[in-house]
C-alpha positions as CSV (number, residue, x, y, z in Angstrom):
1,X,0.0,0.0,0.0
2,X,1.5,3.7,-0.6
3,X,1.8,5.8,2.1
4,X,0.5,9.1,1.5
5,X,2.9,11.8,2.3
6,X,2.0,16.0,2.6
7,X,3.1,18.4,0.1
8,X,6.2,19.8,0.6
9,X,6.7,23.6,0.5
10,X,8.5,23.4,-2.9
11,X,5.9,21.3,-4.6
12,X,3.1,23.9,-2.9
13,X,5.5,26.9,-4.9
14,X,6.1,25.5,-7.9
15,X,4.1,27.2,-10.5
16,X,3.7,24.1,-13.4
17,X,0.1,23.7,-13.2
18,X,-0.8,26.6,-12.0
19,X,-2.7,29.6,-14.1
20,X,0.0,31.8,-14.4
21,X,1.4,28.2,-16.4
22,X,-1.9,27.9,-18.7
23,X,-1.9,31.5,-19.0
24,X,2.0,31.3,-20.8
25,X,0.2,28.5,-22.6
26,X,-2.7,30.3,-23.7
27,X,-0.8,33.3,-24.8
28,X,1.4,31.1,-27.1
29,X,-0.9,29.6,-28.6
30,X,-2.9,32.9,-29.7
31,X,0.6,33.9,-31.0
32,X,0.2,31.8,-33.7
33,X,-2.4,34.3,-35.4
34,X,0.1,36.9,-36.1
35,X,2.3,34.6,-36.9
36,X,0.4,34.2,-39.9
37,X,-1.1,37.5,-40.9
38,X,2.3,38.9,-40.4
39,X,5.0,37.2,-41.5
40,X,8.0,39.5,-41.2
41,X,7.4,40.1,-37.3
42,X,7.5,36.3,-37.0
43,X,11.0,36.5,-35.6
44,X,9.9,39.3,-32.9
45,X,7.2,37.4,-31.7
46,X,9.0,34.3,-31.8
47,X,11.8,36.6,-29.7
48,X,8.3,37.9,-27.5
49,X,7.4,34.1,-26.6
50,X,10.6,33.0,-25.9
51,X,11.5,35.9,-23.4
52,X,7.7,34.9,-22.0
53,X,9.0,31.1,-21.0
54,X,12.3,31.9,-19.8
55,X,11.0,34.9,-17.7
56,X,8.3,32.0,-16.2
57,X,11.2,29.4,-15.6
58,X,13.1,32.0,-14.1
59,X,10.4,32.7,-11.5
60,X,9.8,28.7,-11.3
61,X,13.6,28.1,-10.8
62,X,13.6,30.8,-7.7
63,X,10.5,29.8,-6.1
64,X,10.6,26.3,-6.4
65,X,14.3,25.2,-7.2
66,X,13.3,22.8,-9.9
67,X,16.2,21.3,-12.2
68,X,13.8,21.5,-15.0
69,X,13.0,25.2,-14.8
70,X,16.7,25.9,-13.5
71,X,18.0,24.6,-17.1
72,X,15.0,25.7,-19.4
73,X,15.5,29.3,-18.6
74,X,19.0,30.1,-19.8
75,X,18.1,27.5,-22.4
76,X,15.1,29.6,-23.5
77,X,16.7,32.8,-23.1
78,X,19.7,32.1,-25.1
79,X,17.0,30.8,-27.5
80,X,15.4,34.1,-27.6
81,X,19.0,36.1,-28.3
82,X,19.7,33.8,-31.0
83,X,15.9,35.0,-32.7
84,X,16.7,38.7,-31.5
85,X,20.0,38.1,-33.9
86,X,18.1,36.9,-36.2
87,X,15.4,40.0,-36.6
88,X,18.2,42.6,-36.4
89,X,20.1,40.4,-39.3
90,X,22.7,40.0,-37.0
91,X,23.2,36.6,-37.5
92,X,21.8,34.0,-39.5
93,X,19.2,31.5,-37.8
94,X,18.4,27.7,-39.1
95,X,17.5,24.5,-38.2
96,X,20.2,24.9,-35.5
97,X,18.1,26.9,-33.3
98,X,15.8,24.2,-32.9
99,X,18.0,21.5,-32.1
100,X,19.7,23.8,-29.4
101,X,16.2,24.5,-27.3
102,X,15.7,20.4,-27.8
103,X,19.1,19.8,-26.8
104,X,18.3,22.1,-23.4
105,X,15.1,20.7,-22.6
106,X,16.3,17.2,-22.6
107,X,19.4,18.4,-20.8
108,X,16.8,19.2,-17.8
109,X,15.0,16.1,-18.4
110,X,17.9,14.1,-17.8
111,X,19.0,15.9,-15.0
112,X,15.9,15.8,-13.3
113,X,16.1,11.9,-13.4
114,X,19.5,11.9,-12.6
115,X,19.5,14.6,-9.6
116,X,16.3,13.7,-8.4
117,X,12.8,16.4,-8.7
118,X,14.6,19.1,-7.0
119,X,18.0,20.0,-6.0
């Protein structure tokens, strides 16, 4: 039988979940209309939606100490720099950007199995 054992103070803070979480989610989602209509600010609200997730795995990472959320920020804002590059022709963004937000994200998968749920 599993014993059933209280929230802990970091699972109460983390915000996955919550409605700020579905809120992020919500918002980009409904991005993808001007990302139609407006094709030539699809870099700047790329940049927009970026900046939105690592600012909310920033706060996640601080309040909650979660691996996940401690790696997908810089992960996410680097992400977002590399896009902001991109929309000032700065540099020159392809497929690579993609693989290097995958490669994050499973980076903080596997940590979080390997460290544990929270450091």
């Amino acid at each position: 039988m599993e014993a059933i054992v209280p929230r802990s103070s970091r699972a109460r803070s983390d915000l996955v979940g919550t409605p700020t979480f579905w809120a992020a989610i919500g918002l980009t989602l409904m991005a993808v209309v001007p990302f139609t209509f407006f094709p030539a600010w699809r870099a700047w609200l790329g940049c927009g939606v970026l900046m939105m997730w690592s600012a909310f795995f920033t706060a996640n990472a601080v309040r909650s100490r979660r691996t996940h959320s401690t790696i997908s920020a810089p992960v996410y804002l680097l992400a977002a720099l590399v896009l902001m590059g991109s929309a000032t022709n700065t540099i020159e963004v392809q497929i690579w950007m993609v693989w290097l937000l995958g490669a994050g994200i499973i980076a903080a998968n596997i940590s979080e199995r390997i460290f544990g749920k929270y450091l």
